[in-house]
Steps between C-alpha positions, in 0.01 A plus 500: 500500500651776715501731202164434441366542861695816522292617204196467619556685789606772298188476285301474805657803642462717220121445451438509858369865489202389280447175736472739822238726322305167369520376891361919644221440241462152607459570881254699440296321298514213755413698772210674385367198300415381845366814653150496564371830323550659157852654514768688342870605571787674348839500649785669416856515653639875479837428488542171255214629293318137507144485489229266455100507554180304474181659380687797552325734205191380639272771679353477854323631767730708706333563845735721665802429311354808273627715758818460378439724245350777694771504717742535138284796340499651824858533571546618126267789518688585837839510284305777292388707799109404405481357817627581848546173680553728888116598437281410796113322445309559771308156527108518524274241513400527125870394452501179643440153296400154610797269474874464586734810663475714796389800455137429545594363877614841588290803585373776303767817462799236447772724237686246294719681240409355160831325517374311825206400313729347198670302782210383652313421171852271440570348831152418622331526221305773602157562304454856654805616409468314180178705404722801631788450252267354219271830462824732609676358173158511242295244569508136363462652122805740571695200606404262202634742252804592656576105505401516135747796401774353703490172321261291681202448341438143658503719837165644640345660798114423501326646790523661814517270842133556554382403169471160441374473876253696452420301104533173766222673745242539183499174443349433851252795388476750200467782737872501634590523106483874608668563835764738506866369653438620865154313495649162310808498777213549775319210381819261473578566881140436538526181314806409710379621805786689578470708807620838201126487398418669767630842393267466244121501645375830371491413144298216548190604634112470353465308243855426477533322831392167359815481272674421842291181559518420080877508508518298812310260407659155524424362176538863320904468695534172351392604157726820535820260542421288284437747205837702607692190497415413158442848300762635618748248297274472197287787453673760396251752613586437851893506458738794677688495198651237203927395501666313297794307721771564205407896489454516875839363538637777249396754665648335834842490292448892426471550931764385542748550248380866558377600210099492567529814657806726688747250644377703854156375401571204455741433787198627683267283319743196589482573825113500526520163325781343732260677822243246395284336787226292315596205334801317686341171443579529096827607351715561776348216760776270427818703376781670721549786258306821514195561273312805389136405392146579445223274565149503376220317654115393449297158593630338243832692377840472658758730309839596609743732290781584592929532513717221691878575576649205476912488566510432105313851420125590474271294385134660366215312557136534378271231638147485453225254625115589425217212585739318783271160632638331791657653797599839481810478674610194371444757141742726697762261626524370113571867421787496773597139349555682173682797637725271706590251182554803240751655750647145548536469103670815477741523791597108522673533160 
């Protein structure tokens, strides 16, 4: 009987490599099988080379996570000399866009170097320098192809910050289907009633002065939300961009393994990434270890992408969450949840 015992604790032992990747595969099926939204992930650890995914060839909306790749086509053209990341943009008013980052608090004349505006389109997500980098690199078409060519053809960029706000603002009323991105980022702070509208007066005069009291309107607001929460994580028309969580987490991998760009590029992309200060309710909320991520938000979509260094080596991980119902942080802390058990399955070994 001791013979035998000792055997299966051999056999045990030498098809426990397959059982750990079974149990990786199984965690995450458990813990998105309760998440309330439609989800994928892909997970890979950089050092043991064990991976495992759900719905992870599956496309979906991006939100901000796009910006990812702007920030990887970016530093690549810099390694070619086709851009010169010290060059100064002198912000104007016509540069500024409704939404997350900075830039549009500060006043007109502000210099960011075109590097400053990669870090801010990273770190707080920053839709003005987004536009900035976006149209400095080609446009959204530029950046599709380039995905294409590189070997991501799941991967696209499909607008510009201002676009599908301004495709959200024709709904309300056909005329807006027209306004240019200065007007369409006017008439969001109108909507909001944020106190930036007010640099904005002059090109809403005349006629035009009763778009004011049309986007203001209470049940036009409502409608506006409501529309925004829902197209933006099933119509594709009013997506920043479409990921798959497996090829999103590949080109992750190439970041950091430094072969996405120069390994100076992508130390300094790393950096931006690990600089992050949006999102510490998802993947690193309830881990020790430091994490480098991008997040990417909308009513409805809670997406976090991103590299964790646990003490067992990096771990990639591509998380996506489009049409979240329920509480939207309690959609966040579940992202942390995950974050916290995959580092737990990896280092407790």
């Amino acid at each position: 009987m001791r013979y035998l015992a000792l055997a299966a604790l051999l056999l045990l032992a030498v098809g426990q490599p397959a059982a750990q990747s079974r149990t990786l595969q199984a965690l995450l099926d458990s813990e998105l099988m309760a998440f309330p939204a439609r989800t994928g992930v892909s997970v890979k650890h950089l050092t043991t080379g064990e991976e495992a995914g759900v719905r992870a060839d599956e496309d979906f909306s991006t939100a901000s996570v796009i910006k990812l790749t702007f920030m990887v086509r970016a530093y690549q053209m810099a390694d070619r000399s086709e851009l010169n990341l010290d060059e100064r943009i002198t912000l104007t008013r016509a540069h500024l866009r409704h939404g997350t980052g900075v830039f549009q608090y500060h006043d007109a004349g502000l210099q960011p170097t075109l590097r400053d505006a990669i870090t801010e389109m990273i770190i707080t997500s920053d839709n003005t320098a987004t536009d900035i980098v976006l149209m400095t690199i080609g446009g959204p078409a530029a950046v599709t192809k380039w995905l294409a060519d590189s070997g991501y053809p799941r991967l696209a960029s499909f607008g510009r910050p201002h676009d599908y706000r301004r495709d959200l603002l024709a709904l309300i009323d056909p005329v807006f289907a027209k306004l240019t991105a200065e007007e369409t980022s006017a008439l969001m702070y109108a909507s909001d009633r944020n106190p930036l509208f007010e640099r904005y007066g002059d090109l809403f005069t005349g006629p035009r002065a009763k778009w004011i009291d049309v986007v203001r309107d209470p049940a036009n607001r409502q409608r506006l939300a409501r529309e925004r929460d829902e197209r933006t994580s099933t119509d594709r028309k009013f997506w920043l961009g479409r990921m798959t969580p497996k090829d999103t987490a590949r080109l992750l991998e190439g970041i950091e393994r430094g072969t996405a760009a120069s390994q100076a590029s992508c130390d300094a992309m790393l950096l931006a990434l690990r600089r992050q200060q949006l999102g510490a309710r998802r993947l690193p909320h309830f881990i020790d270890v430091p994490v480098g991520h991008k997040t990417g938000d909308g009513g409805t979509i809670a997406n976090d992408i991103g590299v964790i260094y646990a003490r067992s080596g990096p771990i990639v991980v591509s998380f996506f969450a489009n049409s979240v119902t329920g509480s939207y942080a309690e959609a966040e802390d579940r992202i942390g949840r995950l974050g916290q058990k995959v580092v737990e399955y990896f280092d407790r070994r």
